[in-house]
C-alpha positions as CSV (number, residue, x, y, z in Angstrom):
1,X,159.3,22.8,119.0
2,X,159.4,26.2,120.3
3,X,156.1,28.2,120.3
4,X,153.7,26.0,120.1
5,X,150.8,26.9,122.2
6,X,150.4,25.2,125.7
7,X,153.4,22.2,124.6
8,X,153.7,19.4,127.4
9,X,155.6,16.4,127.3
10,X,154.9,13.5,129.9
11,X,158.7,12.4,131.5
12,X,158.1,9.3,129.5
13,X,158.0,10.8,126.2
14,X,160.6,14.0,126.8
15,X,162.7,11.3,127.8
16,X,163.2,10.4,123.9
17,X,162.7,13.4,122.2
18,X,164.4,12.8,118.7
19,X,166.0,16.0,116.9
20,X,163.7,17.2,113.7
21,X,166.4,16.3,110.9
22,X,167.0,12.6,112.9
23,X,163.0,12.0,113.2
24,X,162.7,12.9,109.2
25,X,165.3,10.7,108.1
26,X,164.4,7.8,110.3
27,X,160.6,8.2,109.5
28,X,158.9,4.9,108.1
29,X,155.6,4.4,107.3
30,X,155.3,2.1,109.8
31,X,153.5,-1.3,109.0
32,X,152.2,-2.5,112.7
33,X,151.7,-1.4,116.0
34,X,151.4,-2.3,119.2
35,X,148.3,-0.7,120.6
36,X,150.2,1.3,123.6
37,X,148.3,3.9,125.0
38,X,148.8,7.6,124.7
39,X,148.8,9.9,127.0
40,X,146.1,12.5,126.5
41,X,149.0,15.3,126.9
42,X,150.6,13.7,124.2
43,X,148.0,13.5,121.7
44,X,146.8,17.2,122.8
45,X,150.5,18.3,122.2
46,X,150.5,16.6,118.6
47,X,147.3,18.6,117.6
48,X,148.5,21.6,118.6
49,X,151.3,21.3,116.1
50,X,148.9,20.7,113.5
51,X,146.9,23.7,114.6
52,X,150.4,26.1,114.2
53,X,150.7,24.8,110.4
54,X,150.6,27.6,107.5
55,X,147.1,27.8,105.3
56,X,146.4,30.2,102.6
57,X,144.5,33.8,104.0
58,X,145.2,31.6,107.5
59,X,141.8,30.4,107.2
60,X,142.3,27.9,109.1
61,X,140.2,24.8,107.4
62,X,141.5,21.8,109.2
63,X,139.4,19.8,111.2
64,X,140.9,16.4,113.1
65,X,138.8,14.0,114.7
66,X,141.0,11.6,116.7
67,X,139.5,8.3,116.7
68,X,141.0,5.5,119.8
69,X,137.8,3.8,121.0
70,X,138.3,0.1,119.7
71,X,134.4,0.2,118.4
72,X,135.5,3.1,116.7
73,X,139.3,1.6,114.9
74,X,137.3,-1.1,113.6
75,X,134.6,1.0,111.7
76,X,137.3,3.1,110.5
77,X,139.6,-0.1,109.2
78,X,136.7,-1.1,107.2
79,X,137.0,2.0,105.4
80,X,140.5,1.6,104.8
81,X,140.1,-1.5,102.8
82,X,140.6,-4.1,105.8
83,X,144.1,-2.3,106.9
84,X,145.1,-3.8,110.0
85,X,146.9,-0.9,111.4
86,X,144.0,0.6,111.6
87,X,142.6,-1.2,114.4
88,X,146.7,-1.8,116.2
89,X,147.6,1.7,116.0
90,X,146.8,3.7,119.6
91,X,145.3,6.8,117.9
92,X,144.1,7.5,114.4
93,X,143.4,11.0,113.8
94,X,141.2,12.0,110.6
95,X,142.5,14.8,108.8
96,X,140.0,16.8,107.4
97,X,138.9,20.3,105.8
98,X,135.7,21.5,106.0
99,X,133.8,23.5,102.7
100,X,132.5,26.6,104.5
101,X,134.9,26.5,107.1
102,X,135.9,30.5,106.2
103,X,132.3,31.1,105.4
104,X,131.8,30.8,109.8
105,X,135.5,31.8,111.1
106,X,135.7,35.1,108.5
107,X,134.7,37.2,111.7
108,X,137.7,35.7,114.1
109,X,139.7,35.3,111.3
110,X,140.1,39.1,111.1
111,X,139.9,39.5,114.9
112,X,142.9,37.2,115.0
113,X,144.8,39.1,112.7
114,X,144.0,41.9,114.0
115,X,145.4,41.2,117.3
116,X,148.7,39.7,115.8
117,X,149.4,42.8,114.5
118,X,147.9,43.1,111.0
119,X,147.1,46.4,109.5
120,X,143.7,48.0,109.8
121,X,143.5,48.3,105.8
122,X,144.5,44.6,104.6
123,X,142.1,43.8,107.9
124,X,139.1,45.3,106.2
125,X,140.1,43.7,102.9
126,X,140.2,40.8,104.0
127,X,136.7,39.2,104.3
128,X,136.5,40.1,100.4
129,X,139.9,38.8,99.3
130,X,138.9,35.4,100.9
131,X,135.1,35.5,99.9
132,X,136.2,36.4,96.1
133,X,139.1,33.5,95.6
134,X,137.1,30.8,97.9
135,X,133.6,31.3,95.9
136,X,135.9,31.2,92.3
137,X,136.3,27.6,93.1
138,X,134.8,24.4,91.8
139,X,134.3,21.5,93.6
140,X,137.0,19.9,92.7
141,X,139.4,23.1,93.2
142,X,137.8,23.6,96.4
143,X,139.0,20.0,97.6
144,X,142.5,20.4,95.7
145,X,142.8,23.5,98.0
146,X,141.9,22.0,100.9
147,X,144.8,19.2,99.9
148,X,147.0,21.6,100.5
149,X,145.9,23.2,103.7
150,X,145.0,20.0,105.2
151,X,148.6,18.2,104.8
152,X,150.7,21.0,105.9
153,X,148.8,20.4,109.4
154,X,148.8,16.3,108.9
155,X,153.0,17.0,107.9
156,X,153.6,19.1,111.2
157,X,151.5,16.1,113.5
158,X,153.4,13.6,112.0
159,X,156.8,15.0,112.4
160,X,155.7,16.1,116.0
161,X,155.2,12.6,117.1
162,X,157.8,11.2,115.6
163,X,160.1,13.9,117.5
164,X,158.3,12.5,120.3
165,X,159.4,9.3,120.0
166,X,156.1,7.9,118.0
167,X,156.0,6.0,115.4
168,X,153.4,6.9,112.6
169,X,151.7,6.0,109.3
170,X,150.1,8.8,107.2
171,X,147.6,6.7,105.4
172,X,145.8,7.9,102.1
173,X,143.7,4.3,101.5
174,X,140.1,4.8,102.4
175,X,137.0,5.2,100.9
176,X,135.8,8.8,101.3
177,X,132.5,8.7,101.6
178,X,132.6,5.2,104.0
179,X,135.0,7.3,106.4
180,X,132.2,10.0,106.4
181,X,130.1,7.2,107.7
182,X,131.8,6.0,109.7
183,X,132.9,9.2,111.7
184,X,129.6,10.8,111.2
185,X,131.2,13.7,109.2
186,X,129.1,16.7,108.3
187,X,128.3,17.4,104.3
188,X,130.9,19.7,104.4
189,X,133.9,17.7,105.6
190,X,136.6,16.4,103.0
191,X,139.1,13.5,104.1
192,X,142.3,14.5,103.2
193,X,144.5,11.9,104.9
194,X,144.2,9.8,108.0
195,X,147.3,9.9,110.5
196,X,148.2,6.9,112.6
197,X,150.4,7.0,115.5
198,X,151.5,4.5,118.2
199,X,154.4,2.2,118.9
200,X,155.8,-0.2,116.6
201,X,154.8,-3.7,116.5
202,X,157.4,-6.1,115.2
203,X,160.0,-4.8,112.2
204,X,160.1,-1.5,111.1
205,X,159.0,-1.4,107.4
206,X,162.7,-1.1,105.2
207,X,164.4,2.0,103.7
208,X,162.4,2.5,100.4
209,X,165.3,5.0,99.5
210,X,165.4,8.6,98.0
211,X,166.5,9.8,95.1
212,X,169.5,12.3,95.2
213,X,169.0,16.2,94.9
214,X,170.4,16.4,92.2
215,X,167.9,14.5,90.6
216,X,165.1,16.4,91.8
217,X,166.1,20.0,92.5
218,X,167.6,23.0,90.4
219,X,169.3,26.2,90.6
220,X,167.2,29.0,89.5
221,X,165.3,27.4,86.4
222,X,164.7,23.6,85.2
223,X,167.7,21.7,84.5
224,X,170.7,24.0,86.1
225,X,172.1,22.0,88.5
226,X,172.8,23.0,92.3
227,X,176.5,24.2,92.5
């Protein structure tokens, strides 16, 4: 958890921080909630972790809107075909990328570079590099990019607040353009995923399982196994 900007835990919470490799093997998707609050500290802390996730050029193209109102939950479940967790779960953040993000952050995007320490000449490359590959891309490509960026910064909040002591549900079943509505989400904003967090309510949902490594990873090219 080191370096994230502006980190704080309430006593409550640092009270059961989990280690990363305990919170990712203890992860559920979990089926119900109990409507707890949050404290805004929390939730601010969570964000923050999505903020310090990796994305291509580092442009940056996340945008969360963090929904807790109860008027709110329940125009959101009805985009989520009826799910109830919707509505039980103490925040639900959307998780989305916006189209011409990089088109308005190019300027800071160099500035921030700049003052991490990158070089004058990839600096003044930049704007091109980014311009060149992000204009290149369909509509389609352009929201399979933004895929990618988006969940590295929904996997980092997630695994922050179960470290926490959270429980969570990354949720992929919504209508797209119905959570547009209901958020009020400008043209350019793509829903990636939707991230609910709270306390659990009831049973925790059972061990699905997962296959072994050796099932799923090689050494060096397809079909060598890992010594």
């Amino acid at each position: 958890m080191d370096g994230l900007p502006n980190c704080r835990y309430t006593v409550a919470v640092s009270e059961s921080l989990k280690s990363l490799p305990d919170a990712i093997r203890e992860r559920r998707s979990t089926p119900s909630f109990d409507g707890s609050p949050i404290p805004a500290e929390d939730i601010r802390t969570i964000l923050e972790a999505g903020i310090a996730a990796p994305s291509g050029y580092n442009v940056q193209p996340w945008r969360f809107v963090v929904v807790q109102s109860p008027e709110q939950k329940k125009k959101l479940r009805a985009a989520c075909y009826n799910q109830a967790k919707v509505e039980e779960a103490s925040v639900v953040i959307a998780c989305c990328g916006d189209v011409d993000s990089w088109r308005r952050d190019a300027d800071d995007i160099v500035r921030m570079g700049l003052e991490g320490g990158m070089s004058e000449g990839y600096a003044s490359q930049l704007k091109s590099y980014v311009e060149s590959y992000l204009l290149s891309l369909n509509a389609d490509q352009m929201h399979g990019w933004l895929n990618k960026q988006v969940t590295y910064a929904a996997a980092y909040m997630q695994l922050t607040a179960e470290v926490m002591g959270y429980d969570t549900a990354a949720m992929e079943g919504f209508e797209q353009n119905e959570v547009k509505e209901a958020l009020r989400l400008p043209l350019s904003y793509w829903v990636v995923s939707l991230l609910a967090i709270g306390r659990l309510k009831g049973p925790d949902k059972y061990d699905g399982g997962r296959f072994d490594l050796n099932h799923v990873a090689f050494a060096e090219e397809f079909g060598k196994p890992l010594r």
